[in-house]
DRENDO-435250 format. One record per residue (C-alpha): residue number from 1; residue in one letter; x, y, z. Coordinates in nm, 2 decimals, padded with zeros to 4 digits. Layout:
<i: NUM aa: A c1: X c2: Y c3: Z>
...
END
This chain:
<i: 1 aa: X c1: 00.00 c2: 00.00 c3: 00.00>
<i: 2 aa: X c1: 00.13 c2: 00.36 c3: -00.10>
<i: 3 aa: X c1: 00.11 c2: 00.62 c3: 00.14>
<i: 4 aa: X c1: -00.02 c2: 00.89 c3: 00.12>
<i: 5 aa: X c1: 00.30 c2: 01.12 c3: 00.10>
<i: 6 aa: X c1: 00.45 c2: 00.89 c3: -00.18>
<i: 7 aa: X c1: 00.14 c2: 00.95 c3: -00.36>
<i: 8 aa: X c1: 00.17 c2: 01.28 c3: -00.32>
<i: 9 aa: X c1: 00.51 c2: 01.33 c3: -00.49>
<i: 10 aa: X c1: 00.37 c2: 01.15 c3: -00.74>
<i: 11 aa: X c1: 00.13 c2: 01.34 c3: -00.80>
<i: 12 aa: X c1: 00.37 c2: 01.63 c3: -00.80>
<i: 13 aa: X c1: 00.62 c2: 01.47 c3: -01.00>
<i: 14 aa: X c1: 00.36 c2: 01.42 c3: -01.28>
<i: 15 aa: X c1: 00.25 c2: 01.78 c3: -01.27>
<i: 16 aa: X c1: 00.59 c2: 01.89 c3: -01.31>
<i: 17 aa: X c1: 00.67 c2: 01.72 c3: -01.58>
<i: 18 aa: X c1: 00.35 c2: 01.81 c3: -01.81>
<i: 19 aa: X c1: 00.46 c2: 02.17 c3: -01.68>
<i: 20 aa: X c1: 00.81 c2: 02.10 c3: -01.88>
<i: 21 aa: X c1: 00.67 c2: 01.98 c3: -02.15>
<i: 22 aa: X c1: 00.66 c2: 02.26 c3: -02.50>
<i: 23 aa: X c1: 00.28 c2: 02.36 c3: -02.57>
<i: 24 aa: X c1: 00.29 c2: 02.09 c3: -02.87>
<i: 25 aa: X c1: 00.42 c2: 01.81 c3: -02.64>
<i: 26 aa: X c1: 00.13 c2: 01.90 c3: -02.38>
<i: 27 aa: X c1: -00.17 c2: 01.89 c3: -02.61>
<i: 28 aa: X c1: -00.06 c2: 01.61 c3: -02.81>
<i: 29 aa: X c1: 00.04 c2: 01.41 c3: -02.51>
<i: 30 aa: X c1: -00.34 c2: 01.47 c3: -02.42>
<i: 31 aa: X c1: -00.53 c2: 01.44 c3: -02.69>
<i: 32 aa: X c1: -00.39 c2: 01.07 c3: -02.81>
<i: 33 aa: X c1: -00.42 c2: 00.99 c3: -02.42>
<i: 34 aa: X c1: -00.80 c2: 01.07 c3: -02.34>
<i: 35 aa: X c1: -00.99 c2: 01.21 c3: -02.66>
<i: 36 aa: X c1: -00.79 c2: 00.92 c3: -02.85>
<i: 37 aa: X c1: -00.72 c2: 01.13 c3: -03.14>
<i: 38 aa: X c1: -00.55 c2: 00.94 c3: -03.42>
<i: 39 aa: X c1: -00.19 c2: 01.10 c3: -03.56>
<i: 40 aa: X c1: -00.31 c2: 01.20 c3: -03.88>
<i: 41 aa: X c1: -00.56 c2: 01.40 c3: -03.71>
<i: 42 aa: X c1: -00.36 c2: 01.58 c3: -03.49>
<i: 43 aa: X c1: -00.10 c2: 01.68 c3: -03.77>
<i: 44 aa: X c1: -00.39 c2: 01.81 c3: -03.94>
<i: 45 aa: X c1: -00.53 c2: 02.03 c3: -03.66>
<i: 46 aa: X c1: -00.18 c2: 02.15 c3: -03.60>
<i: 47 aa: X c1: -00.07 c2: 02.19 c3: -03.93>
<i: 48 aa: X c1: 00.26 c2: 01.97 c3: -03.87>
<i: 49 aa: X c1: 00.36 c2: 01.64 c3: -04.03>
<i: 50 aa: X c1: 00.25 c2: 01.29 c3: -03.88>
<i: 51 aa: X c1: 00.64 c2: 01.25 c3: -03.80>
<i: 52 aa: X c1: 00.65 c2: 01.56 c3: -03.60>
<i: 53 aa: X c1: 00.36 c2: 01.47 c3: -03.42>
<i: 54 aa: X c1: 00.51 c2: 01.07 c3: -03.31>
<i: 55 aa: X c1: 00.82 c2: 01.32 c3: -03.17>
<i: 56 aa: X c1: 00.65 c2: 01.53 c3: -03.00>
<i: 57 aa: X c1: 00.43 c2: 01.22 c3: -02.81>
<i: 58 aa: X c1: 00.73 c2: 01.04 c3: -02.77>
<i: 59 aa: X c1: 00.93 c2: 01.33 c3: -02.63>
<i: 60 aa: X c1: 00.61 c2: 01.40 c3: -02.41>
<i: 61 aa: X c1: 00.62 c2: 01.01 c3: -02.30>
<i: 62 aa: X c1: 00.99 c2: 01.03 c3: -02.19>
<i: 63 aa: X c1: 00.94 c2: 01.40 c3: -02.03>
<i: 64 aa: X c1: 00.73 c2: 01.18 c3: -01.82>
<i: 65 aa: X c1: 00.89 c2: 00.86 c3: -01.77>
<i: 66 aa: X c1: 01.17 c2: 01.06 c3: -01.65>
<i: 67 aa: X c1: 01.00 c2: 01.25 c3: -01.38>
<i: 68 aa: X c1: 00.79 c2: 00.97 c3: -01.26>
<i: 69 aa: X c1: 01.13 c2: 00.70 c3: -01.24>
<i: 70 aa: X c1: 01.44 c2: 00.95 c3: -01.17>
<i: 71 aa: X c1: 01.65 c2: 00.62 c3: -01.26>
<i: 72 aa: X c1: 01.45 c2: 00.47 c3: -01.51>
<i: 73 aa: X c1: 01.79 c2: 00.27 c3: -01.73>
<i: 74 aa: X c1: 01.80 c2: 00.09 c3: -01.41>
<i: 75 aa: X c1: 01.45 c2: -00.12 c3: -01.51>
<i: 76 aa: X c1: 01.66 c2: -00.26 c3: -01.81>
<i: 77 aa: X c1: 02.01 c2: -00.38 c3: -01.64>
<i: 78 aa: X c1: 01.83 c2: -00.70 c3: -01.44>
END
């Protein structure tokens, strides 16, 4: 069970990190995430290329990641 100050931090640690994200990163990151918006539309609506739009969720995903496990690498040495 996770206490109550862990989940905090979490908590915390999450908001940081969407903080840190660029505008792009942010609304992408949320819009494939909850409204489930495909790619194609998203390039469309933001009048980039699909590519640009992958980077930008990917960068987004390992904003997070990083936040959320400070020493993430370590989940792939075992």
């Amino acid at each position: 069970m996770t206490s109550r100050f862990s989940q905090w931090r979490r908590v915390r640690r999450a908001e940081r990190a969407i903080r840190q994200m660029s505008y792009l990163e942010r609304d992408i990151f949320f819009a494939v995430r909850h409204d489930t918006a495909s790619y194609e539309q998203l390039a469309t609506q933001h009048g980039v290329s699909v590519s640009d739009v992958q980077n930008a969720f990917a960068n987004a995903l390992y904003r997070l990641t990083v936040a959320m496990h400070p020493r993430w690498w370590q989940i792939w040495l075992w």
